[in-house]
C-alpha positions in Angstrom: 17.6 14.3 -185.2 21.2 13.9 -184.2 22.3 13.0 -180.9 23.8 15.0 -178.6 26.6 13.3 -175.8 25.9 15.3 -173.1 28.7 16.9 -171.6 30.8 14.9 -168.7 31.4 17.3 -165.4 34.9 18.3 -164.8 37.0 16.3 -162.5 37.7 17.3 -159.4 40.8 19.3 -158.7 43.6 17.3 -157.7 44.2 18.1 -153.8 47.7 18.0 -152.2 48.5 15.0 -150.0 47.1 15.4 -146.8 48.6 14.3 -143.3 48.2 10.8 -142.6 45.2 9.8 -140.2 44.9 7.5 -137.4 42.5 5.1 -139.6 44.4 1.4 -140.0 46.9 1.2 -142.8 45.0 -0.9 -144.9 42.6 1.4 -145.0 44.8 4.4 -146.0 46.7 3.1 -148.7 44.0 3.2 -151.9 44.0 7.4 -151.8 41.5 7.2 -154.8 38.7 5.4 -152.7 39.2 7.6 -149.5 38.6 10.5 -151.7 35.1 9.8 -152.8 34.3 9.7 -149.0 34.6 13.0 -148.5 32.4 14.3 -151.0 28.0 14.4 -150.8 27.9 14.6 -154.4 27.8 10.9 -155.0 25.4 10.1 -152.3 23.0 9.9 -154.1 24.2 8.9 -156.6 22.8 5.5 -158.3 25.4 3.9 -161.3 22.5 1.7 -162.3 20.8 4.5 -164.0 24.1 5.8 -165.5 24.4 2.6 -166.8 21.4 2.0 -168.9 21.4 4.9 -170.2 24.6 5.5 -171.8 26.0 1.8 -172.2 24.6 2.3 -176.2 27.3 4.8 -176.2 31.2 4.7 -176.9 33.8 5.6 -174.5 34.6 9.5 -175.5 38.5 8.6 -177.4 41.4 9.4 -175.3 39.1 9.3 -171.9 38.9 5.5 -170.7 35.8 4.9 -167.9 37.5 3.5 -165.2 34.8 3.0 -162.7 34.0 -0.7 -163.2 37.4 -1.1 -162.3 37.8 0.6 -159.5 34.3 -1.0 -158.3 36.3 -4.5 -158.8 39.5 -2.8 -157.1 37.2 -2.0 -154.1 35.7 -5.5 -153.9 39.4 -7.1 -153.9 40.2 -4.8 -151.2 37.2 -5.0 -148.9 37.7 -9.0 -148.9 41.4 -8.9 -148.4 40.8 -6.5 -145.2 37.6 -8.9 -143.9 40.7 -11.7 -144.5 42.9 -10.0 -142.7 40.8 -8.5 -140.0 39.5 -12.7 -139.8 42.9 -13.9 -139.4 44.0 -11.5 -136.9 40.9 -12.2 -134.9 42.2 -16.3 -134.8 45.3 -15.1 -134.0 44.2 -13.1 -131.1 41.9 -15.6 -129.6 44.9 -18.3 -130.0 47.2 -15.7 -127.9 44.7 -14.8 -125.2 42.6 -18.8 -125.0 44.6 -21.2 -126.8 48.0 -22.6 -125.8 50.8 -25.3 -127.1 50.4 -28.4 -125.5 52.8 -31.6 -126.0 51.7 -35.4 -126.5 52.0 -37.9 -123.7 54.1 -38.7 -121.3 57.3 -37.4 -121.7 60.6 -38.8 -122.9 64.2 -37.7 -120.6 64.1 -37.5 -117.0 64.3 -34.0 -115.8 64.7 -32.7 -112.0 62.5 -29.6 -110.8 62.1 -28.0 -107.8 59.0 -26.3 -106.6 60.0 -23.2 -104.1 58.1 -22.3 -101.2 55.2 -20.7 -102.2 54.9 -21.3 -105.3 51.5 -20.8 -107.0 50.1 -23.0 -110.1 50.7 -20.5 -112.6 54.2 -20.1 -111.1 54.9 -23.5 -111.2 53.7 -24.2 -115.0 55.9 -20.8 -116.1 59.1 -22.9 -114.3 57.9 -26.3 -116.0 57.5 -24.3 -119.6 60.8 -22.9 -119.0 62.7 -26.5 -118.2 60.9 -27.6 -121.2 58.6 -30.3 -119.2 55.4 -28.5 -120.5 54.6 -27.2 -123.8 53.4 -23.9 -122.2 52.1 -22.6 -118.9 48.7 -22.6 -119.9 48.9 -26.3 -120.9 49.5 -27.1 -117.4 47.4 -24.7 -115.8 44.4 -25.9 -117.8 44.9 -29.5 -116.8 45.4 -28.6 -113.3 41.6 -26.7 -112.8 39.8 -28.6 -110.1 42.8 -31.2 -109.0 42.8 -30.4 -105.5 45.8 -32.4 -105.3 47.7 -29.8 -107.3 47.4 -27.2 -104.4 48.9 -29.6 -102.0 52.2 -29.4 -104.1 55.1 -28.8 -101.3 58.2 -27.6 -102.3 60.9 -29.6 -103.0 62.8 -31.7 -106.0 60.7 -33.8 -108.0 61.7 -36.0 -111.0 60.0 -34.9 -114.3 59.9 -35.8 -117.7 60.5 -33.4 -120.8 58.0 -32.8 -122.9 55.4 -34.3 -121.4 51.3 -33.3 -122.1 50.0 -31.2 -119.6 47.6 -33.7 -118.2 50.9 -35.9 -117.8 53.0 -33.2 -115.9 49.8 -32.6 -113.4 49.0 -36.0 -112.9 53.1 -37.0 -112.2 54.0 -33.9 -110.0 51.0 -34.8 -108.1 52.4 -38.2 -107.4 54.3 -38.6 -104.0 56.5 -41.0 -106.4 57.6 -38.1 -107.9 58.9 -36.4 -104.8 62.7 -36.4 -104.2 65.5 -35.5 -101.7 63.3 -34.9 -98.9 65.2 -35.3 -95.8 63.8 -35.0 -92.4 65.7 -34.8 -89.2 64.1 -35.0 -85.9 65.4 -33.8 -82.6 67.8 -36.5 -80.5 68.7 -37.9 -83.7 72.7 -38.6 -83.9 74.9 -38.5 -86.7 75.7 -42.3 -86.3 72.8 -45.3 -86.2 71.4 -46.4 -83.3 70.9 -50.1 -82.1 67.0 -50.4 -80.2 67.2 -53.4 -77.5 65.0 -55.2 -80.1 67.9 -55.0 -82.3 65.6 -52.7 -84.8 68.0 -49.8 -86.1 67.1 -46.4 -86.2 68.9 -44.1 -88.7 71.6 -41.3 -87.9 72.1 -38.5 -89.7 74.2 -39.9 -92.3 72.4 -42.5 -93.4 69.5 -40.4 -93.7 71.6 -37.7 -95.7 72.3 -40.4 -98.0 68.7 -41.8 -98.6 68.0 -38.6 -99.5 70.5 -37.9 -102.1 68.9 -40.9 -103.8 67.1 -40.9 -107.5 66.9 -42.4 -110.7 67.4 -40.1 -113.3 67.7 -41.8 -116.8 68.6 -45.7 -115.3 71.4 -44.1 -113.7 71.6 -43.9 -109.7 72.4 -40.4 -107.8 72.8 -42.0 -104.3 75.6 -40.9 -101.9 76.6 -43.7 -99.6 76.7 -42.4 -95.4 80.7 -43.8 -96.1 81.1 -40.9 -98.7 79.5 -38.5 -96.4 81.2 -39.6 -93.5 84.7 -39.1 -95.4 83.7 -35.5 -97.0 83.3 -34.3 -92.9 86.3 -36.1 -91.8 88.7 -34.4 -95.3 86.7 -31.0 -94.5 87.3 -27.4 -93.8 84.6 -26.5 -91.0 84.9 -22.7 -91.8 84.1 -23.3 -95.7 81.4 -25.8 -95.2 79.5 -22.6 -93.0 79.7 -23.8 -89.6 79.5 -20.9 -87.3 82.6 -19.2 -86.2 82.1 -20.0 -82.5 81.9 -23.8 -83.3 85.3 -24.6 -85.2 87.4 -24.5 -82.8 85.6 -26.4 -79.6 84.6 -29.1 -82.9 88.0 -28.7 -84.4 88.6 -30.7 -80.5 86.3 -34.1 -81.4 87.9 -37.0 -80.6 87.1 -38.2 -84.5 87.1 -36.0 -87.1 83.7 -37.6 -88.4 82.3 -35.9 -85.1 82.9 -32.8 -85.5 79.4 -31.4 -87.0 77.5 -33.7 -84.3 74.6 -31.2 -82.9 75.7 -28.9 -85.6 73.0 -29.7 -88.1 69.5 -28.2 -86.4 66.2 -30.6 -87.0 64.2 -29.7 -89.9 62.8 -30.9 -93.3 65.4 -30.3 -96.2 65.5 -30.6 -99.6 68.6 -32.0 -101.3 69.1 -31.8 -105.0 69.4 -35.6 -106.6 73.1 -35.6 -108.1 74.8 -33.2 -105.7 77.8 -34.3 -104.3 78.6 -35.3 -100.7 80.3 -31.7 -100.1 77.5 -29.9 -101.4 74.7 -31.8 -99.7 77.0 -31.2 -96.5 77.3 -27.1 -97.0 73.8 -26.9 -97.7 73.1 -28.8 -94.3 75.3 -26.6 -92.4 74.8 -23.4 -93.7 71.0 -23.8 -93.3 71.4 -25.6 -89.8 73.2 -22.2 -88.7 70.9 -19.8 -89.2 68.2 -22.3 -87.6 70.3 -22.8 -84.5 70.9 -18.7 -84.6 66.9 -18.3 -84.7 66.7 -20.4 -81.6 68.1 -17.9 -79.8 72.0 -19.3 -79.4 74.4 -16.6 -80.6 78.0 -15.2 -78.9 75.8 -12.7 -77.7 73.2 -15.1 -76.1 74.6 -18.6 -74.6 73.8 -20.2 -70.9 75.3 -18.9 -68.1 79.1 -18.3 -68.0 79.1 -20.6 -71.5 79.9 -20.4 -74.5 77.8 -21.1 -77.4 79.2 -24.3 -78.1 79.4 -25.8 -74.2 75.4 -23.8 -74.5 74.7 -26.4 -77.5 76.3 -29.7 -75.7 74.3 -29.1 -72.5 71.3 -28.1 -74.8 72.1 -32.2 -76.8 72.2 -33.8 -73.1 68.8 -32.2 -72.2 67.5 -33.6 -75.5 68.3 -37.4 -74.7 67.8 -36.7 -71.3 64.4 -35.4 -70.9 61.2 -35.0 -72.1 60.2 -31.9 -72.8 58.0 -30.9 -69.8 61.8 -31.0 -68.3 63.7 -29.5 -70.3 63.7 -26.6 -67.7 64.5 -28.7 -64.5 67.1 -30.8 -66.3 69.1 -27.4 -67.4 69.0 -26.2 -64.1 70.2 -30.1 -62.6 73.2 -29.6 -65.2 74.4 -26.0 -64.6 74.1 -27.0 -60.8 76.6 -30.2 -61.2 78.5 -27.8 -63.0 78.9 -25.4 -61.1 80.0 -27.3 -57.8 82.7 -29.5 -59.9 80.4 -32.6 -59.9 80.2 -35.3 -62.5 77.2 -35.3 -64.7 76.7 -38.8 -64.5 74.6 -38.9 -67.6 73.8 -42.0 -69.5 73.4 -40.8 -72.4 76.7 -40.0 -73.0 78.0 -43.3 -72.0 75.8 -44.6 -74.8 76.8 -42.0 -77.2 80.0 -43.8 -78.2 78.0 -46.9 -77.7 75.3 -46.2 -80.2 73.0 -46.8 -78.2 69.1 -45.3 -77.2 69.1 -43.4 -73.2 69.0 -46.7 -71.3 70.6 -47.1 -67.9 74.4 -48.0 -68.2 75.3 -51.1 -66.2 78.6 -50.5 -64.2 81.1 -52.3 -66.9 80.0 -49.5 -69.2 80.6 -46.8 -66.7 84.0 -47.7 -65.7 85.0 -48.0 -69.4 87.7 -44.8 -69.9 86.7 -42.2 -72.7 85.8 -38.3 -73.5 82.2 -38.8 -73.6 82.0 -40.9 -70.1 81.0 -38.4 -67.5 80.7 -40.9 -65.2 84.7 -40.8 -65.2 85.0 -37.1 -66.3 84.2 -33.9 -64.8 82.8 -31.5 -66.9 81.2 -31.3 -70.5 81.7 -34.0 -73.4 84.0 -32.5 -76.0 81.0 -32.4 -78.4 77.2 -32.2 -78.8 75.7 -35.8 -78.6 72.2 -35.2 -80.6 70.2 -32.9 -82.5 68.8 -30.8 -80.1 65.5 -28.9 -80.8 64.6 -25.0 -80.5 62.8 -26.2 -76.8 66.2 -27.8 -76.0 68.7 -24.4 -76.6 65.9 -22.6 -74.7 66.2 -24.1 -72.0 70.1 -24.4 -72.0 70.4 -20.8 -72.4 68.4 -19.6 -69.7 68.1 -22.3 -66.8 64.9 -21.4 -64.4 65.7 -20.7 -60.9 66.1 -23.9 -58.8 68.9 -25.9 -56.3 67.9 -29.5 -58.3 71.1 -31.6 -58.1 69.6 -35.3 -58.9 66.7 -36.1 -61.2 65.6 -39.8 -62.2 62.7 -40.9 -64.3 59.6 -42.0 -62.1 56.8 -42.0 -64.4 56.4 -43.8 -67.5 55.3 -41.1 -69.4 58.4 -40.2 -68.9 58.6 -37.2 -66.8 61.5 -36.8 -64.2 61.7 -36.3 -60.1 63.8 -34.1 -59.1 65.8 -33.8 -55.8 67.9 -31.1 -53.9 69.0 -33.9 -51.5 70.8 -37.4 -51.6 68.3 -38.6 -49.6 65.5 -37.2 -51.4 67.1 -38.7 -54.4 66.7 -42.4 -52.8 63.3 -41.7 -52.3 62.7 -41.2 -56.0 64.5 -44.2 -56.9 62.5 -46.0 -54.6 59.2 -44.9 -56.6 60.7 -45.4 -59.5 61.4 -49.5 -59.0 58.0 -49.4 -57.5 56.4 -48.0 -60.8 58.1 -50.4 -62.9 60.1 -47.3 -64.8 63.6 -48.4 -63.1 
């Protein structure tokens, strides 16, 4: 019998190309395998059977069998997508859970600040950008459950660059680390003051210049008080952003090295390690205006028939003056002396050229001739003598009601008794001595 080759089916008729679909690229390229997709015919089809029964059989001449090579074709393509698809997969879980992280410690010295209000993730994104920390989710990570990390204040602090996230959390949480923090309280003057124990108590420019200081790669940043006190003398009040009300009246200081005394409102500051004596100045100023501006004093708003500047001297004297429960009483005692052309007669002012605390002033001291002796001089001092506080202004700009012309400390708390009377005044002394306060 002679075999007969049965006869192969027609190929399908070539289609024309069809829009492309929203399947992945990878997918779309191979045209001949998306083809056979489309078509039920070969469902069931099983190429075993096909096999075996036609493998005794040569290929028909002119028409090569390419399905064993397309099978192979198919194979090299499904493993190059699972390749793909795997490495895109890594890829994705490194973006959204993994993160760079550096080694150790760190290596140059680098200064940061941390602004007010500031959250952890905002911090790390500021240290990854000043190239401290490898990425934000380095430090992030290393932060989770240090409680000390949400304690962070704002302010400089001296870092190191590239350091390990663990490193950067465990240094900024260090109050080592912390820099240019400068606090000044209310009464302090710009000079030092000499306590009766002999113990020194820091003005305002020595404590500008402890704050300036940092070591930043072996090499010191400090500003010495002499620098600062030179940069106010050589100054232009207007440019350093002291209010427009104040130049002139401080312009009037009997040293030029005075002229921003009571000018500079208490607060805590921050000053940048490796500014200069100017800038640490301007920033002082500019911030201490707005302060002293939020406290109520403005050319709109000053004590009775003052001016904002005479409004912030008499605010200073009630700050070395009094305590605070008096702030009130003592306004009203000073606008009183004022008002009938009567010397102050305030310690505190003899002892502000003295560099001294508010002691009593012996009568040596009080004859002594000078602008800031009120004792010898009617009216105000030519300048503020203190940092006065936001209780302080208050009370110099609106006095309460009262005819108080003496006051002396009777209590050792140190509360005040106030008098209308000469006589009455006595009296007070009188309890005073007995109490052990005079």
């Amino acid at each position: 019998m002679t075999d007969v080759l049965p006869a192969l089916a027609p190929s399908p008729p070539a289609e024309s190309p069809r829009a492309p679909q929203e399947e992945s690229e990878l997918f779309a390229e191979d045209d001949e395998y998306a083809d056979y997709d489309e078509y039920g015919d070969y469902e069931d089809y099983d190429e075993s059977e096909y096999d075996e029964e036609y493998d005794d059989y040569d290929e028909e001449p002119g028409r090569p069998r390419k399905k064993k090579g397309k099978r192979a074709l198919g194979w090299i393509a499904a493993i190059a997508v699972i390749a793909l698809l795997a490495g895109g997969a890594w890829y994705g879980f490194n973006k959204f859970f993994g993160y760079e992280d550096f080694d150790g410690a760190g290596t140059d010295d680098v200064v940061f600040q941390v602004d007010d209000g500031d959250t952890t993730s905002a911090i790390g994104a500021k240290l990854a950008s000043a190239g401290v920390v490898a990425s934000t989710k380095a430090f992030v990570k290393a932060g989770e459950g240090n409680p000390k990390l949400a304690r962070v204040q704002h302010g400089f602090y001296v870092m190191k660059s590239h350091m390990s996230g663990a490193s950067a959390v465990d240094r900024i949480t260090d109050a080592a680390a912390r820099v240019g923090q400068l606090e000044i309280r209310p009464y302090t003057q710009f000079d030092d003051i000499t306590q009766p124990d002999g113990k020194v108590t820091p003005g305002v420019y020595s404590l500008m210049a402890k704050a300036s200081c940092a070591q930043l790669n072996g090499k010191s940043t400090c500003v010495s008080a002499d620098d600062l006190r030179k940069a106010v003398d050589a100054a232009d009040l207007k440019q350093l952003g002291v209010p427009d009300w104040a130049i002139e009246p401080a312009n009037k200081a009997d040293r030029k090295d005075r002229r921003l005394e009571g000018l500079i409102a208490p607060g805590v500051y921050d000053v940048k390690p490796g500014s200069t004596a100017q800038e640490i100045l301007t920033q002082l100023v500019r911030s201490s205006a707005e302060a002293i501006q939020n406290a109520g004093l403005t050319p709109q708003s000053a004590g009775p028939e003052m001016t904002p500047y005479q409004t912030l001297i008499i605010a200073s004297i009630i700050e070395r003056e009094a305590v605070k429960a008096d702030f009130g009483k003592l306004s009203r005692v000073i606008y009183n002396r004022l008002k009938i052309n009567m010397r102050l007669q305030m310690d505190s002012t003899v002892n502000y050229v003295l560099d001294r605390p508010t002691l009593l002033t012996d009568e040596g001291e009080r004859a002594k001739s000078g602008a800031y002796n009120t004792y010898k001089n009617t009216g105000l001092p030519p300048t503020p003598i203190a940092v006065a506080s936001v209780d302080a202004i208050k009370a110099a700009v609106k006095p309460p009601d009262g005819d108080w012309v003496y006051f002396v400390k009777c209590e050792k708390n140190g509360l005040s008794c106030f008098a209308v009377t000469n006589d009455e005044h006595n009296r007070n002394r009188d309890l005073a001595r007995q109490r052990g306060v005079i």
